[in-house]
N, C-alpha and C positions, 0 to 999 in steps of 0.2 A: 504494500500500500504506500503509495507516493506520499508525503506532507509538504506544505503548499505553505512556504513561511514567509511573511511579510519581513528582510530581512533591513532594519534601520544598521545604520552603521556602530552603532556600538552594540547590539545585538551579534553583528558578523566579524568585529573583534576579538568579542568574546569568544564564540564559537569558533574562530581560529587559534584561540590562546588556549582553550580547553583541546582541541585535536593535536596543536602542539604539544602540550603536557603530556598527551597519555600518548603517543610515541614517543617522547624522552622516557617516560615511567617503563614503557616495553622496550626501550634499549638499555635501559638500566637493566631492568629485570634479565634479559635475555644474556647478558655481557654476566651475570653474577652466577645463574644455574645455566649458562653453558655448559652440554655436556661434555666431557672427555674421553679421550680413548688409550688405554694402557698400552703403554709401548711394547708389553707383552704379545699383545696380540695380532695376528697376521693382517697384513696390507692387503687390500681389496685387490680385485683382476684389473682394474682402473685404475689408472697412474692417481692421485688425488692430491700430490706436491702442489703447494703454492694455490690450492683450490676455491675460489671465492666466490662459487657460486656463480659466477657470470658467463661460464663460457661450457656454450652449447654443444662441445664435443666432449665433455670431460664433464658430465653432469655426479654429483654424488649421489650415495645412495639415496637420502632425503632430504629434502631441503623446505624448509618455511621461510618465506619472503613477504616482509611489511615495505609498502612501497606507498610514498607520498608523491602527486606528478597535478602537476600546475601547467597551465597552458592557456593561453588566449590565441582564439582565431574568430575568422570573418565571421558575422551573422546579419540573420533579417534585421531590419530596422523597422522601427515603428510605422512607417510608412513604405507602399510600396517600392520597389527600387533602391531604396536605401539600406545602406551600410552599418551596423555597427558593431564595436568589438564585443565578443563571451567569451566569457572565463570560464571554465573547466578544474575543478579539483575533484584528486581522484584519490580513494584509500583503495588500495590493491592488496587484494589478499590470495596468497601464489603458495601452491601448494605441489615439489616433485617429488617423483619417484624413479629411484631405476632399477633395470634387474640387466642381470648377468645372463643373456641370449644362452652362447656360445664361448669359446673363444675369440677374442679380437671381435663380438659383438654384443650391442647391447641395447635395449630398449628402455627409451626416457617417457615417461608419462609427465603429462604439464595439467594444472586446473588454477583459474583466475576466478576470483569475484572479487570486480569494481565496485564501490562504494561512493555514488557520485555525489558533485555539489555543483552548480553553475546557473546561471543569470541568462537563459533566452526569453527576447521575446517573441509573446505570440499572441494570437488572440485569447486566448486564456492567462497568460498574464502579459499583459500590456505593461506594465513598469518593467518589466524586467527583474524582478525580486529571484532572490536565492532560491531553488528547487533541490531538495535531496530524494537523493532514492538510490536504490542499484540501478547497474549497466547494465549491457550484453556479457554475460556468463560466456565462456569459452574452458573445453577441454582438448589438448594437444596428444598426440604420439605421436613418436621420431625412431629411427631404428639406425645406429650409428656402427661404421664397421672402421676398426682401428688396422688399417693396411699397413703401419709400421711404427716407428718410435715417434718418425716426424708426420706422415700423413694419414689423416684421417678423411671421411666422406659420410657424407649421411645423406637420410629423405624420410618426410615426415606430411604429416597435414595436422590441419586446428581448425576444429569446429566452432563456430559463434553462434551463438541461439539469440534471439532478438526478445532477452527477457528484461531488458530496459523498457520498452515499451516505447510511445511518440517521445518524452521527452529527454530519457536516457541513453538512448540505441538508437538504432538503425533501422529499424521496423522489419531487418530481413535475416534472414540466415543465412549464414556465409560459409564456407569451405575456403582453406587458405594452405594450398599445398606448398612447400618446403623441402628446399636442394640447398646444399654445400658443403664445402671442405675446408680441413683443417689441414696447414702447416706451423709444426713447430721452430721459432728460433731458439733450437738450444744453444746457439753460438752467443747470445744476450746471455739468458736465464733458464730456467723452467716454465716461468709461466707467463714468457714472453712467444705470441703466437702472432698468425695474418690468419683471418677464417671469413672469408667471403660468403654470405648467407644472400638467396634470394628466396621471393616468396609473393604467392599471386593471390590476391582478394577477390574475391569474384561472390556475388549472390546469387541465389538458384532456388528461394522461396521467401514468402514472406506477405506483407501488407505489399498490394499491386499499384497501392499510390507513393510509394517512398521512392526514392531516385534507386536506380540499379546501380552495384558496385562495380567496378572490374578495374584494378589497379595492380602495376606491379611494384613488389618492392624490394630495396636492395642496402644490404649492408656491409661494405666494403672494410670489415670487423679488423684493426690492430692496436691488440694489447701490448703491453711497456712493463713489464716488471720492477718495479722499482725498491732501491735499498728500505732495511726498517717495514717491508709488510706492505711496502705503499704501490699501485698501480695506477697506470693511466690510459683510457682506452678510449682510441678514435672511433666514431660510426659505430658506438656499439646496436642500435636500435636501427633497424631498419625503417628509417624514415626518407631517403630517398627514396621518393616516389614518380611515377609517369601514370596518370588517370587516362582511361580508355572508357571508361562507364559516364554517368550522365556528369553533368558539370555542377560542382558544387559554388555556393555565394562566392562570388569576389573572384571565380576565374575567369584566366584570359591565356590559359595555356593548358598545357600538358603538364610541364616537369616542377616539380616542387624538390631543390638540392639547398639543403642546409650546414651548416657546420655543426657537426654534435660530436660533445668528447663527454667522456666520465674520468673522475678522480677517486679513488678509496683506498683504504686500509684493510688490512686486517687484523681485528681487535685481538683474535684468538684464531684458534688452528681451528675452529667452528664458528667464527663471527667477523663480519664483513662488512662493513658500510662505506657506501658511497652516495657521489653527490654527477649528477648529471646536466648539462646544459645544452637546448640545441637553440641556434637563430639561424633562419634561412640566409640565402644566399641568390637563389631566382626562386621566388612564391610565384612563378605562374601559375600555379596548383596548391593552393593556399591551407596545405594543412595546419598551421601553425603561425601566429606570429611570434611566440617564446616558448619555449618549453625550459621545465625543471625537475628535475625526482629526484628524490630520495631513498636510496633502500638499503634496509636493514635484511642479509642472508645470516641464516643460521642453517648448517650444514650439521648432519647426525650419521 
């Protein structure tokens, strides 16, 4: 059930200072009963050195993921034809799993629930006021086959279910198949890699009145190793994008290429947090005017 909050500005202070707190309280909490693993015991068939949760060919056994992600882009405007910007905040709650196929293979299971907030208008709210609710739910499988120390390859698909409904989602169901490979620079580090990931959005049901999707996307992925736990990682998100499907507010193109990097640590040999940033570079294809996240991996 959506709620429909009249949000005054010291009302939506508050409510960002309180969503702040209780992810500082669950990074405290999660940094304190982190669990451990006795050096007694045998190393996984999976390399998992230097492992931070981020990186799609070396998934851990399990992983919980608190993700905070901000973002303003184009919307309707109070009046026909007009422009204005919405905000978008999102609580992401990511939940993996992997298992041990075979030799040198392995199958990742991925499950998101978005937790949304944002400011459209429409005719049902005309000001523009804050909306919360869920997003579109999505579950992933990917099936990775490690061809040697340094190269890896995979293929996978991720289902979207349009249980945001008009104000959260998409109104449609999506299928979003998934190719790419992994090379390792061990000549850097361990867990300095190049891992190029593409991946295509396309609709195939839904509400017959929402725009149809059909996008590709690409992430031209290179992590950096750094001294002290610290990493830094160009394009991790596949957000270059090229729209083939209907046009959304404020295009005037196809290609939407941004710069995105991530910065993180690792708190513990089970805790990872980073901080992300993207700003375009050609918005013909206007996914985004900012983006920001947050995320907190705890690996078990």
């Amino acid at each position: 059930m959506k709620a429909r909050i009249s949000a005054g500005s010291e009302e939506r202070d508050a409510a960002v200072m309180v969503g702040r707190t209780l992810f500082g309280a669950c990074l405290l909490v999660a940094v304190i009963v982190r669990p451990t693993i006795a050096s007694s015991q045998e190393a996984p068939s999976r390399d998992q050195s230097a492992n931070t949760g981020n990186d799609f060919f070396r998934p851990p056994s399990n992983l919980f993921q608190m993700m905070t992600y901000y973002k303003t882009a184009p919307g309707s405007g109070s009046t026909k034809g007009s422009i204005t910007n919405v905000t978008t905040e999102t609580f992401n709650l990511r939940y993996d799993h992997a298992l041990d196929l075979a030799p040198m293979w392995i199958l990742a299971l991925r499950s998101d629930l978005p937790l949304l907030a944002k400011n459209p208008i429409s005719s049902s709210n005309p000001d523009g006021d804050y909306l919360y609710g869920a997003g579109d739910a999505d579950v992933q499988a990917a099936v990775i086959h490690n061809l040697s120390q340094r190269w890896a390859v995979g293929f996978g698909a991720r289902l979207i279910a349009p249980t945001g409904g008009d104000t959260f989602g998409s109104g449609k169901w999506q299928i979003m198949p998934i190719v790419g490979a992994r090379y390792a620079l061990w000549e850097i580090n361990s867990s300095s890699y190049i891992e190029p990931i593409v991946r295509y959005d396309v609709s195939f049901a839904g509400d017959p009145t929402k725009r149809n999707i059909s996008n590709l996307q690409f992430a031209p992925t290179f992590n950096l190793g750094l001294p002290d736990r610290w990493f830094i990682t160009f394009y991790p998100s596949a957000d270059i994008r090229i729209n083939f499907g209907d046009p959304i507010t404020g295009q005037t193109g196809r290609l939407f290429l941004p710069f995105d990097a991530r910065i993180g640590r690792k708190l513990s040999d089970n805790v990872a947090l980073s901080f992300e940033l993207g700003v375009p570079i050609i918005r013909d294809y206007p996914v985004y005017n900012i983006k920001t996240q947050v995320r907190l991996n705890v690996t078990y």
